[in-house]
C-alpha positions as CSV (number, residue, x, y, z in Angstrom):
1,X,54.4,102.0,82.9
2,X,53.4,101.8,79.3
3,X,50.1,100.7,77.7
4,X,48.9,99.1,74.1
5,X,46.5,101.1,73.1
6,X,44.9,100.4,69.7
7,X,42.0,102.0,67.7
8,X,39.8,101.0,65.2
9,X,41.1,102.3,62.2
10,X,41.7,101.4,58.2
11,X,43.5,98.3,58.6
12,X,41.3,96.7,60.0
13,X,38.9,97.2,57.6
14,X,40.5,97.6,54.6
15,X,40.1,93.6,53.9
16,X,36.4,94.6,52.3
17,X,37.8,96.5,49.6
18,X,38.7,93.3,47.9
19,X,35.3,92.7,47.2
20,X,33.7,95.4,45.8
21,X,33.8,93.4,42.6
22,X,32.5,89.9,42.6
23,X,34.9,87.0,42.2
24,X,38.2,89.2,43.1
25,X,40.1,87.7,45.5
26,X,40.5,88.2,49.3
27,X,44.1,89.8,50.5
28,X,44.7,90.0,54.2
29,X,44.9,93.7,55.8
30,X,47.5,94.1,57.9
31,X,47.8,94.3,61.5
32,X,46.4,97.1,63.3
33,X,49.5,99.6,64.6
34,X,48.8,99.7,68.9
35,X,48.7,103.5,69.9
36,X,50.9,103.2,73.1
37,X,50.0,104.6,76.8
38,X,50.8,106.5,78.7
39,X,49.3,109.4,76.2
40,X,50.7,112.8,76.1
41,X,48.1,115.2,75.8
42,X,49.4,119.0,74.1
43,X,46.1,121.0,72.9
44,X,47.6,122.7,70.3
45,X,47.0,126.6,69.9
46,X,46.5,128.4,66.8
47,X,49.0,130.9,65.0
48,X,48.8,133.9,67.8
49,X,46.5,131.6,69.9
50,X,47.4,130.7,73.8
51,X,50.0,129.0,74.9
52,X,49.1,125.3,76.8
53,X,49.6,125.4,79.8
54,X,51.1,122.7,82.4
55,X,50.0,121.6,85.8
56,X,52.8,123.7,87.4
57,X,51.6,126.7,85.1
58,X,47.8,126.1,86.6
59,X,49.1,125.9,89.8
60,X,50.6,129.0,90.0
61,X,47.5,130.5,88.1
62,X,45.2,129.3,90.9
63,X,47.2,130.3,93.6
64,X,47.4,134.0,91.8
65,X,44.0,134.2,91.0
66,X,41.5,131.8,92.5
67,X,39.1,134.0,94.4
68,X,38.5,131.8,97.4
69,X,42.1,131.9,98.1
70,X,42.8,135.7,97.3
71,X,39.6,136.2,99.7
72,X,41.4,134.1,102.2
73,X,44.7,135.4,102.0
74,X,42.8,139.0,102.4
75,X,41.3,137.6,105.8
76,X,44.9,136.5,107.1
77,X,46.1,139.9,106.5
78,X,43.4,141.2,108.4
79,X,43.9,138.9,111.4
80,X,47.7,140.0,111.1
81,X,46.6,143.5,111.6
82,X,45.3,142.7,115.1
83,X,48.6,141.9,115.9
84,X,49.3,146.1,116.0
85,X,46.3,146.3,118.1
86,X,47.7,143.6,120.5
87,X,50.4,145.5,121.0
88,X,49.5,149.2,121.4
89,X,50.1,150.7,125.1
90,X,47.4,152.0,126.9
91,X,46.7,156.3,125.7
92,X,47.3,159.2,128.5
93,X,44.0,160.7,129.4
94,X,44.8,164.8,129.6
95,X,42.4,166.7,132.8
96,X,41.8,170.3,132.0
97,X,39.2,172.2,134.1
98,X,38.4,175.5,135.3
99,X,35.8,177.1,138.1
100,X,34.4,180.4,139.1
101,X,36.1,182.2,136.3
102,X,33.4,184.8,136.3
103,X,34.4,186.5,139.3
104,X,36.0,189.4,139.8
105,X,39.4,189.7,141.7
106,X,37.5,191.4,144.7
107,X,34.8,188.5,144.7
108,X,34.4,187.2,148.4
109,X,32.9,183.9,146.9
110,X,36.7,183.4,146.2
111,X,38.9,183.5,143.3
112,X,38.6,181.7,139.9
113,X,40.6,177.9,139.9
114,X,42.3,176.4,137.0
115,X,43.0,172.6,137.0
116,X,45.0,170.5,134.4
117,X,46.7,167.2,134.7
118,X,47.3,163.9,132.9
119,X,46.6,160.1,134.2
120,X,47.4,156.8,132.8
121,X,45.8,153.5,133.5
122,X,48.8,151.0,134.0
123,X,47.9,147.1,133.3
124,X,49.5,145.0,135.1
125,X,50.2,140.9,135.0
126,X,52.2,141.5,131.4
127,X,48.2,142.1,129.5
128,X,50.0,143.5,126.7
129,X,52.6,141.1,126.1
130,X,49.8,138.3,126.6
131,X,47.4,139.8,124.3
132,X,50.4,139.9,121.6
133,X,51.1,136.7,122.6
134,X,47.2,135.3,121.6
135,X,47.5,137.7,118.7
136,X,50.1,135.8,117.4
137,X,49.3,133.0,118.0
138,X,45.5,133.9,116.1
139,X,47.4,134.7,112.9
140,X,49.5,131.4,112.8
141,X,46.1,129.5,113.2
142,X,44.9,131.7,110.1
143,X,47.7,130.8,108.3
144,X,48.0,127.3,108.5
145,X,43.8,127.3,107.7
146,X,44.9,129.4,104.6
147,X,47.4,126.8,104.0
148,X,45.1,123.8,104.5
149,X,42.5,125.8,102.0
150,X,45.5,125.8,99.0
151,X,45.8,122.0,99.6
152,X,42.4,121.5,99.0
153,X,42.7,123.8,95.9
154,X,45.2,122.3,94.8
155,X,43.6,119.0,94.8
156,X,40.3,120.4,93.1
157,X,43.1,121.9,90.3
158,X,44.9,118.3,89.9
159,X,41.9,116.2,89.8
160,X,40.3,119.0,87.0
161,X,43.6,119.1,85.1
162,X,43.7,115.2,85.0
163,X,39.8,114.7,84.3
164,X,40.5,117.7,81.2
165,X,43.0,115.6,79.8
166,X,41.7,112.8,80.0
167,X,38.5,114.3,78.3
168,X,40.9,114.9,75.1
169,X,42.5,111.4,75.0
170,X,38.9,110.2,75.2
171,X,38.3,112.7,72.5
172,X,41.1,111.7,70.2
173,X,40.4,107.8,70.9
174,X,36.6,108.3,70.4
175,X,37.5,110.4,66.7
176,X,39.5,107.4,65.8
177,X,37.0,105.1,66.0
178,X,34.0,106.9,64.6
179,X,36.4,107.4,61.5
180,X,37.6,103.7,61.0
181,X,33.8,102.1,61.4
182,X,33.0,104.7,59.4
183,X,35.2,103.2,56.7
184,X,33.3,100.5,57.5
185,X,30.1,101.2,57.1
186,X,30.9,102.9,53.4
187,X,32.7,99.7,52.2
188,X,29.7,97.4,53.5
189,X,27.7,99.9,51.4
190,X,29.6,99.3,48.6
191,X,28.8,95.9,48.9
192,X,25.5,96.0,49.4
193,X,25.0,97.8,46.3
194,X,27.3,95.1,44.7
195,X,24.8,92.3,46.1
196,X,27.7,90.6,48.3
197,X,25.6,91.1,51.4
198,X,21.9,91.7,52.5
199,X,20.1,94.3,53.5
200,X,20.3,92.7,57.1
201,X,23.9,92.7,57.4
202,X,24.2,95.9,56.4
203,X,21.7,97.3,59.2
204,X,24.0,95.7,61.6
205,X,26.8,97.3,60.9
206,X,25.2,100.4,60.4
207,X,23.3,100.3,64.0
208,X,27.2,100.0,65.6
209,X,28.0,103.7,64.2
210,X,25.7,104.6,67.1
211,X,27.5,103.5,69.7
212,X,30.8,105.7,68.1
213,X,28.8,108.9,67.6
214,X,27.9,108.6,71.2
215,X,31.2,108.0,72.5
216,X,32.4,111.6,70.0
217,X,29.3,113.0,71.7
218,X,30.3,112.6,75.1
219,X,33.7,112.9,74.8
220,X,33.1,116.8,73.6
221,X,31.0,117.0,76.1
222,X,33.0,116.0,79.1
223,X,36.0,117.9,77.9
224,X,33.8,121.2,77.3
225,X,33.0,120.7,81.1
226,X,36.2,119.7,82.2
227,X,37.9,122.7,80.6
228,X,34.8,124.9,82.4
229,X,35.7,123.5,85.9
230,X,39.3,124.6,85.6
231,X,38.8,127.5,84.1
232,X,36.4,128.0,87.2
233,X,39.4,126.8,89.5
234,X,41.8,129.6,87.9
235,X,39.4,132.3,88.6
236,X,38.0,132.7,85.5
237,X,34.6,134.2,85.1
238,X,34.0,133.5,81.3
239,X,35.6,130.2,80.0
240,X,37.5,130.9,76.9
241,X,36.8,127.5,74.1
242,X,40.5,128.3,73.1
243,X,41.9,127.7,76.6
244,X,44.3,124.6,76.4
245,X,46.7,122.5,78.2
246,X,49.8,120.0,78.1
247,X,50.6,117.2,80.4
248,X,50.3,113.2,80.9
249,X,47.9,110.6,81.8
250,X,50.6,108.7,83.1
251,X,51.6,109.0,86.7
252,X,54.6,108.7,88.4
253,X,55.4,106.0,90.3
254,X,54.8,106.3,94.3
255,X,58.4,107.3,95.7
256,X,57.1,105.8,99.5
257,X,56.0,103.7,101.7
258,X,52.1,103.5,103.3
259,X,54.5,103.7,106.8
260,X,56.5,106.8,105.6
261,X,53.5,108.5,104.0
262,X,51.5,108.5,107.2
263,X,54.9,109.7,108.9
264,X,55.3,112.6,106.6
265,X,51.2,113.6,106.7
266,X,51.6,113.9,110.6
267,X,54.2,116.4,109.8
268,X,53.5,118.1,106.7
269,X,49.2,118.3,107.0
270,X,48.5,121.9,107.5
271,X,45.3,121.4,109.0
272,X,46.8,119.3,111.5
273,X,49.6,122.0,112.1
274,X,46.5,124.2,112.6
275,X,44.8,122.1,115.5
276,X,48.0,122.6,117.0
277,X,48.0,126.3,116.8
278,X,44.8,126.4,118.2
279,X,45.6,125.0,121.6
280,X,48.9,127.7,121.1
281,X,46.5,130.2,120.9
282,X,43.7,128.5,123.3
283,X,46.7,128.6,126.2
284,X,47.3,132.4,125.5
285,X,43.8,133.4,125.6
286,X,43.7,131.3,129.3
287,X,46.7,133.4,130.3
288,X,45.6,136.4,129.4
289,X,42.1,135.5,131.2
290,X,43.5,135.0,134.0
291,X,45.8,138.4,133.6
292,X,42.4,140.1,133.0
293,X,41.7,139.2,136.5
294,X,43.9,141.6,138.3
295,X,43.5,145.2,139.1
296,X,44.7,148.1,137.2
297,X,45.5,151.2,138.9
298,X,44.7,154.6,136.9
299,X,47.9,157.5,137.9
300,X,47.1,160.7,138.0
301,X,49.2,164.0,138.0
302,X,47.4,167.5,138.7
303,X,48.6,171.2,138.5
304,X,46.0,173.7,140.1
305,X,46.1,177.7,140.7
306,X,43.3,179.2,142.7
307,X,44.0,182.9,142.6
308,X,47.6,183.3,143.1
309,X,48.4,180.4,144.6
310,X,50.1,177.0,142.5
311,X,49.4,173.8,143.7
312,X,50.7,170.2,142.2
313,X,49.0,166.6,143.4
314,X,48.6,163.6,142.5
315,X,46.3,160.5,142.7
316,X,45.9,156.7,142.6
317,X,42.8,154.8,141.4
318,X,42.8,151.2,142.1
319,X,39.5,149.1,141.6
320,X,38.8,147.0,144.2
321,X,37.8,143.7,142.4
322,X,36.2,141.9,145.0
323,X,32.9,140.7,142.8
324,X,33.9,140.2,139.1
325,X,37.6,138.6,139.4
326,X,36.7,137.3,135.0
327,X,35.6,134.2,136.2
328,X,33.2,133.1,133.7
329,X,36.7,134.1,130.6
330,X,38.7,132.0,133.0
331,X,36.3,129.1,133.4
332,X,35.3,129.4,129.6
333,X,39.4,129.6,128.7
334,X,40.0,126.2,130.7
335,X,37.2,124.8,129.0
336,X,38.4,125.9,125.1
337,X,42.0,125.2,125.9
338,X,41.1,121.4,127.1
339,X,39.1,121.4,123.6
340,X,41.6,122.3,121.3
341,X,44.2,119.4,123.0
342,X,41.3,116.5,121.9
343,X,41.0,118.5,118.7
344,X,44.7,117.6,117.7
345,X,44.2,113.8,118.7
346,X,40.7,114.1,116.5
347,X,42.5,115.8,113.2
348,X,45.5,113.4,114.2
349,X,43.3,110.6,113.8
350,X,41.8,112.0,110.6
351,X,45.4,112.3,109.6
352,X,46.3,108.8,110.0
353,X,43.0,107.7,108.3
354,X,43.3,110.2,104.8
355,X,46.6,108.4,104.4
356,X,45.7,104.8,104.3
357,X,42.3,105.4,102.7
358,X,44.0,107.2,99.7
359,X,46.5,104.2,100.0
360,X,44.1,101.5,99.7
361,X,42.5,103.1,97.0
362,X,46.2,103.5,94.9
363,X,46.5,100.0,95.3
364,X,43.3,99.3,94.3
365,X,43.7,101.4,90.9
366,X,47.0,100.4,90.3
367,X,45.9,96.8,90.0
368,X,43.1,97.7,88.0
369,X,45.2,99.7,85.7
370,X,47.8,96.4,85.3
371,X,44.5,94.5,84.1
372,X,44.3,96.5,81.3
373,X,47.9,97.1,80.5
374,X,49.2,93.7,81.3
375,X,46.1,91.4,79.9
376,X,42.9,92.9,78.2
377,X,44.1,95.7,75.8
378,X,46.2,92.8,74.7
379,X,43.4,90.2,75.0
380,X,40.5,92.3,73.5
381,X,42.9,93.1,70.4
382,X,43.5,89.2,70.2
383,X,39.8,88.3,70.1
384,X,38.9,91.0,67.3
385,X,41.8,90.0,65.1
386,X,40.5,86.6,65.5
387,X,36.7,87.1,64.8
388,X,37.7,89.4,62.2
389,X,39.8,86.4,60.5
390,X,37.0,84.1,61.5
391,X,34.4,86.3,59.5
392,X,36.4,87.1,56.5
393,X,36.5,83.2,55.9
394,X,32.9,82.6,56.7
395,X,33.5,80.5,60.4
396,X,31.8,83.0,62.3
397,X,28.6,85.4,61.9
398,X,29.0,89.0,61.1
399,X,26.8,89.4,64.8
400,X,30.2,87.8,66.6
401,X,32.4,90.1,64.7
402,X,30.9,93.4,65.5
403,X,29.9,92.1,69.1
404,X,34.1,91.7,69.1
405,X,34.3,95.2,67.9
406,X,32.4,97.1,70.6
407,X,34.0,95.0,73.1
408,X,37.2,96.4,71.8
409,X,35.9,100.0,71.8
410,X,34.4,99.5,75.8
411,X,37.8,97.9,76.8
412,X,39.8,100.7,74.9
413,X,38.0,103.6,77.2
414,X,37.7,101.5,80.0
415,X,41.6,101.2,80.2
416,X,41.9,104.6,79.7
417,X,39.4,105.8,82.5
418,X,41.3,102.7,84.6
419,X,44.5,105.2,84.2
420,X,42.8,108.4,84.8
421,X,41.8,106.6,87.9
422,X,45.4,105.9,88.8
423,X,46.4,109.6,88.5
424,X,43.4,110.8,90.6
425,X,44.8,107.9,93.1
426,X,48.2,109.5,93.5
427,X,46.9,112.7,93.7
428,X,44.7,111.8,96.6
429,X,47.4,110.2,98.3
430,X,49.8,113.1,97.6
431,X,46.8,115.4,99.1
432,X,46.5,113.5,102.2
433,X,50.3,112.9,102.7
434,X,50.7,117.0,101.8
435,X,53.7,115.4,99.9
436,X,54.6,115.1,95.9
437,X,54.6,111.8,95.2
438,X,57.3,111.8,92.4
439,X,61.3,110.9,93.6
């Protein structure tokens, strides 16, 4: 997809230099040389200065360092952890006891006792392996939420790499222009002084410049913000002025269809895949609720010497659960579980709608885009050219001429903001499909 992209520059303005002298005669300038689109944007580093980094270069960066992330992945870790807890077995609890140890041998009151012994409790209806189970299944839900975070990072990244590059076309374009009318404006000076035009004239051209110093003006200014908001993204706590990158305006061409896009979302989308391990882990919790609800017996194994005489026992404590059976975790398990299944048809739903949203917008910004590319670069060049013919052999006003120029300035930017809108398209549909777009 390529785009005519043309600035006001020298040529076409260098026809006033023929008259700076009175009576000299008129040469035509020649055609203005079209910049073409897509534009490559490389911010070029100084001797020793850093390196300009790609999107894949930014990516990485923000995955490395961005703190929201790094906090996140800290959290998963944590939730893994409870996976060792899950799984530990239930400790040995270790009896030791004594009584009467003051007395003396020939005490009547009896002699001294000595007790010690060990008892376990022993769960039963597999509570361990269910409460591995639900701690499993806890840290897959983590991860796919960490997961569903990166794509949302990732998108904030894209969208702040595009708008920075953009920021510097705009830049360049806007340059371009304030430097050509400037040309302008000192060779209707020159005729001013010369007496080929009025005072009048001259004002009007001179009350355009304003309309290029703006666009300079806000061109630094968007990229100064631009380059702040993805230096923010990267993790960055004090943007560096120097900090630059490489890349294109121009997107690739979408590799699917709106049909296989929504197919790939509903198996790619992370924070669908996450709805799903929450009913996973929403059934384990209602298994081990219901496991919760049995009785566990406590064995017990005793040694004892009272005087001279060993003794060994044993015992068995089993609570008689006749009141709280964990009804209310049960009840509230049932409840959760039957949540989490019309949560996945919800964020299937949401799904299903991300897709063809992003895809109607595409479409729409990829017709917009065409307008430019296909019909008013070309046509807003066409009418300058014209106008400035027109002017230079007194059929039209100087008024129509510069009106014709500032069209051709509006359209210029407007095309390129209609192609950063394009990118920011793609990348929304490649966000909501979780899919790159490119072949």
């Amino acid at each position: 997809m390529h785009r005519s992209l043309s600035f006001v520059s020298l040529s076409f303005v260098s026809f006033f230099t023929c008259v700076v002298f009175a009576g000299a005669q008129a040469t035509a300038p020649p055609a203005p040389q079209p910049v073409q689109l897509p534009i490559t944007i490389t911010a070029a580093a100084a001797p020793g200065g850093p390196v300009p980094l790609s999107l894949a270069q930014v990516l990485e960066l923000s995955h490395r360092a961005n703190p929201s992330l790094l906090s996140a992945a800290q959290h998963l870790a944590a939730v893994k952890a409870g996976e060792t807890t899950a799984g530990l077995r239930q400790n040995p609890t270790a009896v030791l006891g004594g009584q009467m140890l003051t007395l003396s041998p020939s005490d009547p009151n009896g002699p001294d006792f000595y007790q010690a012994g060990v008892q376990r409790l022993f769960e039963r209806g597999n509570k361990r392996g269910l409460r591995l189970e639900n701690a499993r299944s806890t840290t897959l839900l983590t991860s796919e939420q960490l997961a569903d975070q990166q794509r949302q990072n990732d998108l904030a990244v894209r969208q702040a790499f595009s708008r920075m590059l953009y920021a510097q076309a705009a830049l360049g374009i806007s340059q371009q222009n304030l430097e050509g009318y400037q040309k302008t404006v000192d060779l209707m000076k020159v005729r001013l002084n010369a007496g080929d035009i009025d005072q009048t004239d001259f004002d009007r051209v001179e009350l355009q410049l304003v309309g290029f110093q703006s666009d300079l003006d806000n061109a630094h200014l968007t990229l100064q913000q631009g380059s702040i908001a993805l230096q923010s993204l990267l993790g960055i706590a004090s943007p560096s002025e120097s900090f630059a990158i490489t890349g294109t305006l121009h997107p690739s061409p979408v590799a699917y269809s709106q049909e296989e896009l929504r197919t790939l979302a509903l198996a790619n989308r992370p924070d669908l895949k996450a709805a799903q391990a929450q009913m996973e882990a929403n059934t384990s919790a209602l298994k081990l609720a219901q496991a919760n609800g049995t009785a566990d017996p406590t064995v017990e194994a005793e040694y004892e010497r009272s005087g001279n005489a060993n003794t060994m026992g044993g015992s068995i404590n089993i609570p008689l659960r006749l009141f709280d059976r964990n009804q209310g975790e049960k009840e509230r398990a049932r409840y959760e579980l039957e949540s989490s299944r019309l949560a996945i048809t919800a964020a299937r739903n949401q799904v299903l709608s991300d897709v063809d949203s992003a895809w109607a917008g595409y479409q729409t910004a990829l017709v917009q885009d065409g307008r430019y590319r296909d019909k008013y670069l070309a046509e807003a060049a066409h009418v300058r050219d014209n106008l400035e013919f027109s002017y230079r052999h007194g059929n039209a006003t100087l008024l129509d001429y510069l009106s014709a120029l500032s069209d051709y300035r509006q359209v210029n930017l407007a095309a390129l903001n209609a192609n950063l809108q394009l990118l920011l398209a793609v990348e929304q549909l490649a966000t909501a499909a979780h899919t790159e777009m490119a072949p």
